[in-house]
C-alpha positions in Angstrom: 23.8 -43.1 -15.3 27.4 -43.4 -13.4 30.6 -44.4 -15.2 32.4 -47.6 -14.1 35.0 -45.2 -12.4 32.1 -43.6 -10.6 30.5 -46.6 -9.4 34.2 -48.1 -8.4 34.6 -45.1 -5.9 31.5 -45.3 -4.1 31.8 -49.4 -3.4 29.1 -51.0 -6.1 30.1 -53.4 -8.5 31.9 -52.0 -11.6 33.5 -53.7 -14.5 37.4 -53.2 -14.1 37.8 -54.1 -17.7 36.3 -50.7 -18.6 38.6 -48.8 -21.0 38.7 -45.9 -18.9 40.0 -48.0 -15.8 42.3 -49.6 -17.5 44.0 -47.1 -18.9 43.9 -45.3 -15.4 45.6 -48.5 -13.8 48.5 -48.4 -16.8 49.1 -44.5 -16.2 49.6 -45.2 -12.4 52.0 -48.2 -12.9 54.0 -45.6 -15.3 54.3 -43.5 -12.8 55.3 -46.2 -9.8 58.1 -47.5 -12.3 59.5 -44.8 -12.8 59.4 -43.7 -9.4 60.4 -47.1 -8.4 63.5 -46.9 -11.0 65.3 -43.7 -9.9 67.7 -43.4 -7.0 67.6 -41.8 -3.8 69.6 -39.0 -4.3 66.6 -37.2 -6.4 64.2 -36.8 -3.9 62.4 -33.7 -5.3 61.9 -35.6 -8.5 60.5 -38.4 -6.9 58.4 -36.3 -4.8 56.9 -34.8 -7.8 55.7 -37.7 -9.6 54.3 -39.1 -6.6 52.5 -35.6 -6.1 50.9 -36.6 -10.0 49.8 -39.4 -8.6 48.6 -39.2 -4.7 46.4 -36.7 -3.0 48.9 -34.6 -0.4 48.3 -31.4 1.4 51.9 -31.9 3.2 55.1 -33.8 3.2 55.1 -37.5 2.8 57.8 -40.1 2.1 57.3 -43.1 -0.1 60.2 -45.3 -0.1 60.7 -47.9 -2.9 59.2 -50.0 -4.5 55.3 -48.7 -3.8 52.9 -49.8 -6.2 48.9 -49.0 -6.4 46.0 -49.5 -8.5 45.1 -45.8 -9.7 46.9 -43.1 -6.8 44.2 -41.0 -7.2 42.3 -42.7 -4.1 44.7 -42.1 -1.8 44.6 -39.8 0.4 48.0 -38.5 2.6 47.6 -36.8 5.5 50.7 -34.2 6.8 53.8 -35.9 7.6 53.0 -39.8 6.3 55.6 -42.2 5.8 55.1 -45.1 3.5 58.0 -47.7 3.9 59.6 -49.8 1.7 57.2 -52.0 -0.6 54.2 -51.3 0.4 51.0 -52.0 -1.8 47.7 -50.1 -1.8 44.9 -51.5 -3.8 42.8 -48.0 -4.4 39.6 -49.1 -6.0 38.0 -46.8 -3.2 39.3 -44.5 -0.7 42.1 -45.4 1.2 42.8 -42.4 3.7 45.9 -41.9 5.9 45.7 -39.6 8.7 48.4 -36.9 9.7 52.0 -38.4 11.3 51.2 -41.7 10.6 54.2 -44.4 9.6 53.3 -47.7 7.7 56.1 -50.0 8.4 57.5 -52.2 5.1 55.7 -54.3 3.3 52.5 -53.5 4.0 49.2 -54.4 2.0 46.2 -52.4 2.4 43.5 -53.3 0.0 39.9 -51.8 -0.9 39.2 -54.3 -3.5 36.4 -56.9 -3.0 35.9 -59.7 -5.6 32.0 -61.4 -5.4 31.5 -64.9 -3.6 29.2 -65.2 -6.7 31.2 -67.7 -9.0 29.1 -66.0 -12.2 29.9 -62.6 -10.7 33.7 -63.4 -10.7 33.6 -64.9 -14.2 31.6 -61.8 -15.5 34.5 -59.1 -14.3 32.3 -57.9 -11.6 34.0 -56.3 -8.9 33.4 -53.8 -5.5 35.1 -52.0 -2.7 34.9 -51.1 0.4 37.2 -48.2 1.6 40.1 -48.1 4.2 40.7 -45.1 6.8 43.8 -45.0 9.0 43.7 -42.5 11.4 46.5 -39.7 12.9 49.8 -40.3 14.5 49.3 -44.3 13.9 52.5 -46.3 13.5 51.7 -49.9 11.7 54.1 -52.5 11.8 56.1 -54.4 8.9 54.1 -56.7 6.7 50.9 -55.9 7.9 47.6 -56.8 6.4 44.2 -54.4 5.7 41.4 -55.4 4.3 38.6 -53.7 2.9 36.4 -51.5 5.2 38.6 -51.3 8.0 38.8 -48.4 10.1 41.9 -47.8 12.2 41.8 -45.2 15.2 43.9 -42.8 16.1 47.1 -42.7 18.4 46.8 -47.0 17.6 49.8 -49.2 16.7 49.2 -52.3 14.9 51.8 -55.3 15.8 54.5 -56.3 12.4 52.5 -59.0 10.6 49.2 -58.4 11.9 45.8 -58.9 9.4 43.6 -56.2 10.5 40.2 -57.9 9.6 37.6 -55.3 11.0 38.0 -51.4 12.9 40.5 -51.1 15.4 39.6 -48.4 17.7 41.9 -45.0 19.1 44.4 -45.4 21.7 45.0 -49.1 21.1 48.0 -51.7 20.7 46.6 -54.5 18.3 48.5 -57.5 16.9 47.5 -60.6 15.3 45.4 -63.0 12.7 43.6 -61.3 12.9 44.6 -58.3 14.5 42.8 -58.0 18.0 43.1 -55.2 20.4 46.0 -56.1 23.4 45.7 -53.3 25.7 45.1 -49.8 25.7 47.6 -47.3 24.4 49.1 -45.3 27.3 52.5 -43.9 25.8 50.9 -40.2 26.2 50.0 -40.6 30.0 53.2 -42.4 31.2 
């Protein structure tokens, strides 16, 4: 039989209220406020707790505040830059590609709540995961929701709510977020 934290990482409904969970949510806000709390000048620190709490095979750069539901579904590629305020809601897999740069306050979210009132009422919930692929730059005060897929070499307009996959080689903006023309910035 799988654990509530096993069923929350492969996408079925799972009871966030399970001990186990919620302790995992308080040990990850620890860590973003004290991360959140310290000043600039000690990066290596700062670098370290968020090594405790993300999965990184390279350099990365989360400026403050960043907060998350549990770190330990998110996945940093080489060379990712998370700017200031940014909120990713882990409950499944959220997956940044190599080089990529996620402008300020931006919101990416796996967590799905039921349309079933009963289901709601009940502390059921699901997710769906998020994948964002290399060398994508995404705008300010962007939007993802669950299950999205973002291509590589794509930009994603400031403000945009990315809604459903946005392919490779792309410029998308918008609510929701809708492809505008190809990406040519490599063959110009």
């Amino acid at each position: 039989m799988k654990t509530e934290k096993e069923k929350m990482r492969s996408g079925e409904q799972y009871d966030p209220t399970n001990p186990r969970l919620v302790y995992d949510r308080f040990r990850a806000n620890r860590i973003c406020t004290k991360y959140n709390k310290k000043a600039f000048l000690e990066i290596n620190r700062r670098s370290f707790r968020m090594r405790r709490l993300l999965h990184t095979h390279g350099y990365f750069w989360v400026k403050p505040p960043f907060h998350c539901d549990y770190g330990y579904n998110i996945y940093l590629g080489e060379e990712v830059m998370l700017n200031y305020g940014c909120v990713l809601l882990d409950v499944c897999p959220i997956r940044i590609g190599d080089h990529t740069i996620i402008g300020p306050c931006t919101q990416i979210y796996t967590a799905c709540h039921s349309l079933s009132m009963s289901e709601r009422r009940n502390n059921r919930e699901f997710g769906k995961p998020v994948t964002i692929g290399n060398d994508v730059w995404i705008g300010g005060n962007v939007t993802i929701l669950p299950g999205v897929t973002i291509g590589d070499d794509t930009i994603i307009g400031a403000g945009s709510v990315v809604t459903s996959d946005i392919p490779s080689h792309v410029i998308a903006a918008g609510n929701p977020c809708q492809v505008i023309r190809e990406n040519k910035s490599e063959k110009e």
